[in-house]
C-alpha positions in Angstrom: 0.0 0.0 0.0 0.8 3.5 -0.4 2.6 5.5 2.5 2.9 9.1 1.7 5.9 11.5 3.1 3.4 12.6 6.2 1.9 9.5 6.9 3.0 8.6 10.8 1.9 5.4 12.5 -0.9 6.5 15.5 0.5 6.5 18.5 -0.7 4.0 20.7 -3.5 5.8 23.2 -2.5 6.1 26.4 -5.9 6.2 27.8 -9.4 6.7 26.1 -10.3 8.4 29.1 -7.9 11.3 28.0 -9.5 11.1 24.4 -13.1 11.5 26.2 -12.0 14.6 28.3 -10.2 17.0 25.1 -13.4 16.4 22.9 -15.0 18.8 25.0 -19.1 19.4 24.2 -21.1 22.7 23.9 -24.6 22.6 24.8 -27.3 23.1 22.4 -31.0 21.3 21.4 -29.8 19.5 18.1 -31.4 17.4 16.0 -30.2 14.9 13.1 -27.3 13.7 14.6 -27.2 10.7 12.2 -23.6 9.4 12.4 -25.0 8.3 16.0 -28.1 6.4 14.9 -26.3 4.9 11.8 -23.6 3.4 13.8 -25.5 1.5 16.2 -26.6 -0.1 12.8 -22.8 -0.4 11.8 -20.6 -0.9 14.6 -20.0 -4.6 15.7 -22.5 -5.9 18.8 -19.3 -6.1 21.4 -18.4 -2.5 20.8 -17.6 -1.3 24.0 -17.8 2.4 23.8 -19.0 4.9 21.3 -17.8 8.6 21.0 -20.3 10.8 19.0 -19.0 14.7 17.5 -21.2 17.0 15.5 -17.9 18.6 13.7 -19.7 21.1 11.5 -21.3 22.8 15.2 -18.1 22.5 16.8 -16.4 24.3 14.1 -18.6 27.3 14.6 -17.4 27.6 18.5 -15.4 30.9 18.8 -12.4 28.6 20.8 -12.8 26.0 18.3 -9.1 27.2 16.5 -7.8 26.2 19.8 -9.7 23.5 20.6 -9.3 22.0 17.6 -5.8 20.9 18.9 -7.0 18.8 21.5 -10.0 16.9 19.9 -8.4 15.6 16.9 -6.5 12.5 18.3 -3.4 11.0 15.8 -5.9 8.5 14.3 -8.2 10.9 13.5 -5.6 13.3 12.2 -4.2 10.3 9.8 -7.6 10.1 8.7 -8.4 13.7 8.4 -4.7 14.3 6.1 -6.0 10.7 3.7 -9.2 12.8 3.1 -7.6 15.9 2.2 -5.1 13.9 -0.3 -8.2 13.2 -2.2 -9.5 17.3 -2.6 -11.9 16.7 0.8 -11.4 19.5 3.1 -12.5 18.3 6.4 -12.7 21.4 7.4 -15.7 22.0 5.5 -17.3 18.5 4.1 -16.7 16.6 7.6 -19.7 17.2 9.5 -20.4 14.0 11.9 -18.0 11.1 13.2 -18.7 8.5 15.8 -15.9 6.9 16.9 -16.1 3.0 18.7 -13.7 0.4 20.7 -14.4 -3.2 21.0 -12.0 -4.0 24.0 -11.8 -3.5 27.6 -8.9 -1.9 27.1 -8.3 2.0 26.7 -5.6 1.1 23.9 -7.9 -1.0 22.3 -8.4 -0.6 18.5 -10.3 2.2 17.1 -13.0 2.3 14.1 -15.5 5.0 13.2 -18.3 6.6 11.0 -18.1 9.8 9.4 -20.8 11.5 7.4 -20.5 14.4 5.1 -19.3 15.4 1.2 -16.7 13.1 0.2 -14.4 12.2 -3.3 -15.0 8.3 -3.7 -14.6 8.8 -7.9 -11.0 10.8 -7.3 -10.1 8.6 -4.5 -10.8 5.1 -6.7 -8.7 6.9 -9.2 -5.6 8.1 -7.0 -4.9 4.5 -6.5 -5.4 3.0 -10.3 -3.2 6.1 -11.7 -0.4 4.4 -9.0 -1.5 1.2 -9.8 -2.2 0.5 -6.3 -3.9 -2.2 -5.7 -7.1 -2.1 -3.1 -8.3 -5.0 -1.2 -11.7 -6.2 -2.1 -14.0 -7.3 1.1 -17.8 -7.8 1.4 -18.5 -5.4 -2.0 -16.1 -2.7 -1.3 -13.2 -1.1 -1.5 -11.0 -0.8 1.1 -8.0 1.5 0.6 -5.2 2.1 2.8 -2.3 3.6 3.7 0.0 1.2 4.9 0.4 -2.5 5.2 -2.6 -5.1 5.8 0.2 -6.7 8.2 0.8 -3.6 9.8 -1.5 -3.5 12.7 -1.5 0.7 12.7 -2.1 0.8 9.1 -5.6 3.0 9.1 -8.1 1.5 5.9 -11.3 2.9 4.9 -14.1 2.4 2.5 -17.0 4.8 1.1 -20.6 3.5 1.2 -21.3 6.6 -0.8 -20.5 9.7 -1.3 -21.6 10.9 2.2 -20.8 8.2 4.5 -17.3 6.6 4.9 -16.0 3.7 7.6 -12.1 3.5 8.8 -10.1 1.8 11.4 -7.9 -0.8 11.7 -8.4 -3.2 9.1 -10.2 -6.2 11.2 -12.3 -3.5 12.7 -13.2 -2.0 9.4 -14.0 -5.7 8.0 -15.9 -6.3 11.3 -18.1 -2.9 10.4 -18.8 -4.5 7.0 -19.8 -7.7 8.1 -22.8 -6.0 10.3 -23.5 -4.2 7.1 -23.9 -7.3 4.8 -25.7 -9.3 7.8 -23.0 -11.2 9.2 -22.8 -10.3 12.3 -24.9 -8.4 14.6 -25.0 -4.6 15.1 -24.5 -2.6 18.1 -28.4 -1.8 17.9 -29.0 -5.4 19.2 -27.9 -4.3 22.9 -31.2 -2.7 24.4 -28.7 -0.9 26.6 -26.5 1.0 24.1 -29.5 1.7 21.8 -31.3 3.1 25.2 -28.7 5.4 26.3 -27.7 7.0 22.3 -31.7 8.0 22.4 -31.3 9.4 25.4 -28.1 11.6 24.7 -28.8 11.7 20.8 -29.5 16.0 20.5 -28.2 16.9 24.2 -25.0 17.9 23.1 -22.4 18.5 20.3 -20.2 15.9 21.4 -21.3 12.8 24.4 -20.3 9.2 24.6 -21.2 6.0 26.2 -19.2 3.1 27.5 -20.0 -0.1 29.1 -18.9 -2.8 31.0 -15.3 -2.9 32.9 -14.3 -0.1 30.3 -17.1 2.0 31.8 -15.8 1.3 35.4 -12.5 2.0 35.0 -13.0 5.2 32.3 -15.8 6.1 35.3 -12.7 6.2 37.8 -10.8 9.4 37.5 -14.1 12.0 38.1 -15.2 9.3 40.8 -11.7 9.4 43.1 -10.6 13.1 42.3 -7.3 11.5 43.0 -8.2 10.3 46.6 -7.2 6.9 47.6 -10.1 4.5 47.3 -10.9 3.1 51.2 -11.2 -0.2 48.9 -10.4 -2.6 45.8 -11.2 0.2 43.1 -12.2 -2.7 40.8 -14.8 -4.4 43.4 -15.6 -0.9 44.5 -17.3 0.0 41.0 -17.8 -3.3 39.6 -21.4 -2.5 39.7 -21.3 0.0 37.1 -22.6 -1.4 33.9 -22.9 1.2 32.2 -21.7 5.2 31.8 -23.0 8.2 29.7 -21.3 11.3 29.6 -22.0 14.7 28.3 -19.6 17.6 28.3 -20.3 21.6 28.0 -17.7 24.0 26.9 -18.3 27.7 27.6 -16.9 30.2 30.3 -16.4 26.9 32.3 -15.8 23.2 31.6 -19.4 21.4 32.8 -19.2 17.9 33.2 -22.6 15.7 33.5 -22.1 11.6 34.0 -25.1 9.0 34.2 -23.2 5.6 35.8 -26.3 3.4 35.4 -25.2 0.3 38.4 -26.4 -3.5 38.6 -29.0 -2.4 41.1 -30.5 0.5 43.5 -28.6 -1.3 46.5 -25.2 -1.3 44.4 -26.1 2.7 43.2 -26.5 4.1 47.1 -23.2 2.2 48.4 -21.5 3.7 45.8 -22.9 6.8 46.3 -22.0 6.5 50.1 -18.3 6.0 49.2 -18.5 9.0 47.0 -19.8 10.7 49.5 -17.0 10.2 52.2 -14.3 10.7 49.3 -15.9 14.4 48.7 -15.1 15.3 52.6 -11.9 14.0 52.4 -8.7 16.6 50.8 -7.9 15.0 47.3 -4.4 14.0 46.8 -2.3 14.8 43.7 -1.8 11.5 41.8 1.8 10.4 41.1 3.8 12.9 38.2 0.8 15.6 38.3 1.9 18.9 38.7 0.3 21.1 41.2 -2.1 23.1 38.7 -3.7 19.6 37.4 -4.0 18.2 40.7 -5.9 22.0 41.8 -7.9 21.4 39.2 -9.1 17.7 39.5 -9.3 18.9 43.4 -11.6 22.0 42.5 -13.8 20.1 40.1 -14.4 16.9 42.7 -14.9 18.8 46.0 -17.5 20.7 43.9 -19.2 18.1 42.0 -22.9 17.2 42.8 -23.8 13.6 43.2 -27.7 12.4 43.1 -29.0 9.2 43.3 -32.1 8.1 41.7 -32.5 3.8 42.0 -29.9 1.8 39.9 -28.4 5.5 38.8 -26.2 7.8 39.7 -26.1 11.4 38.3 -22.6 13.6 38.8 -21.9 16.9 37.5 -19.6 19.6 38.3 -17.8 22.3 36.6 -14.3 24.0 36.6 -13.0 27.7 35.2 -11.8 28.0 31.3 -8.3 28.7 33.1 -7.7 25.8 35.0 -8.8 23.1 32.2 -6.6 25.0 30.0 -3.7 24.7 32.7 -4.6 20.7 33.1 -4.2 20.4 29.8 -1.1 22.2 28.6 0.6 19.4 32.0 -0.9 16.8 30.9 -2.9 16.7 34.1 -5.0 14.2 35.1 -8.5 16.2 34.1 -10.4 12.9 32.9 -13.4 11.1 31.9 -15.1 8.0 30.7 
């Protein structure tokens, strides 16, 4: 496969907690957020967590210049620079993109939907002109930059001229095996298609993650670096399941749903959350003093509600301090 001069292999993410916490959300009423629905209907059945952004909004945020630099992960920005070598200008014809992960863990393999005004026609003929070869699989074309060995090669293939799919090549083929009826579709889990009703329109960007992902992602904005009195892992093993919603203005606001195994389960935990907000948070290891102020101002702050199996957290920190957290690579997380 081709490798143009800027390709770089993505870096390995440390954490898709971290990835969660810089696509930062504004709030808004929208409507016809469609990359959501249609990947439910596209993304493999043991997807794990799903990451929804409504670009073409975000793009009319007065910060978005700067925050532009922390929402496009290396992945993304591979994908983003293939796109533009075939005359798309994301900036403009990228409107939606749900991102998904099938493992537990936060390095797992990435994949993703975008919708918007895409070049399949100059794309198809980029790679005969080079006589690149594409691989054929399920119908379509999957092109790539990169090796099908190469485990960080990204591929991706056009079901039209407005929808495309990428990942890693196993995740893309798993993708279009939902699509021909192979395998089931995200949609299938009541749970998942549940909670993307519920969040679908609250936000510009939200996300949803389940399982032991959902636990530990759930971690950071639950401990506010305070040691746990406890096992973390048997401590929030009821968790089965997190939404999360951010709002970017004058202040970061952060709303979480963790939706536990049961009402008993949802007020220990709450208990525990409880005792952890009266206690003085404690910088975690290698955070410097302004990320560890930070996570310390947004926990002590952060209101906690219980209402039967779920629990409902949200809290807010100044503009100035997030930026701070970020420019140390602080420990400012979420799911």
């Amino acid at each position: 496969m081709l490798r143009p001069s800027w390709f770089r292999p993505p870096a390995r993410e440390p954490s898709v907690a971290l990835v969660v916490a810089l696509w930062l959300v504004f709030p808004a009423l929208l409507s016809g957020q469609g990359a959501a629905r249609d990947a439910l209907s596209t993304f493999p059945a043991d997807t794990h967590q799903i990451l929804y952004s409504n670009l073409a909004q975000l793009r009319a945020l007065p910060d978005y210049g700067r925050i532009r630099l922390w929402i496009v992960t290396p992945p993304l920005d591979n994908f983003e620079r293939i796109l533009n070598t075939f005359r798309t200008d994301v900036e403009k014809d990228m409107d939606e993109v749900t991102l998904g992960w099938r493992g537990d863990a936060p390095n797992s393999a990435f994949f993703g939907l975008a919708e918007g005004r895409f070049q399949p026609d100059l794309t198809r003929d980029y790679f005969a002109k080079r006589e690149t070869p594409c691989e054929q699989y399920a119908g379509y074309d999957l092109y790539g930059f990169g090796s099908s060995t190469d485990r960080d090669a990204l591929f991706f293939a056009f079901f039209d001229s407005s929808t495309v799919a990428f990942g890693h090549l196993n995740e893309l083929k798993a993708m279009l095996d939902v699509r021909a009826g192979g395998r089931p579709a995200l949609q299938s889990n009541s749970d998942f298609l549940n909670a993307e009703g519920e969040l679908e329109g609250s936000a510009l960007q939200w996300g949803i993650a389940r399982g032991a992902l959902a636990a530990k992602e759930a971690a950071p904005w639950l401990t506010g670096g305070v040691k746990l009195p406890a096992d973390p892992k048997a401590l929030l093993a009821p968790i089965q399941l997190v939404l999360y919603r951010f709002d970017w203005g004058s202040q970061l606001y952060m709303r979480m749903s963790l939706l536990c195994r049961d009402a008993g389960s949802a007020t220990k935990l709450t208990q525990v959350l409880a005792l952890l907000h009266s206690a003085p948070a404690s910088p975690t290891t290698g955070s410097t003093s302004a990320a560890a102020t930070a996570v310390a101002a947004l926990f002590q702050g952060m209101d906690v509600q219980t209402n039967g199996a779920r629990i409902e957290m949200s809290g807010s920190v100044p503009i100035a301090i997030t930026d701070q957290v970020l420019r140390n690579g602080g420990t400012l997380t979420a799911p």
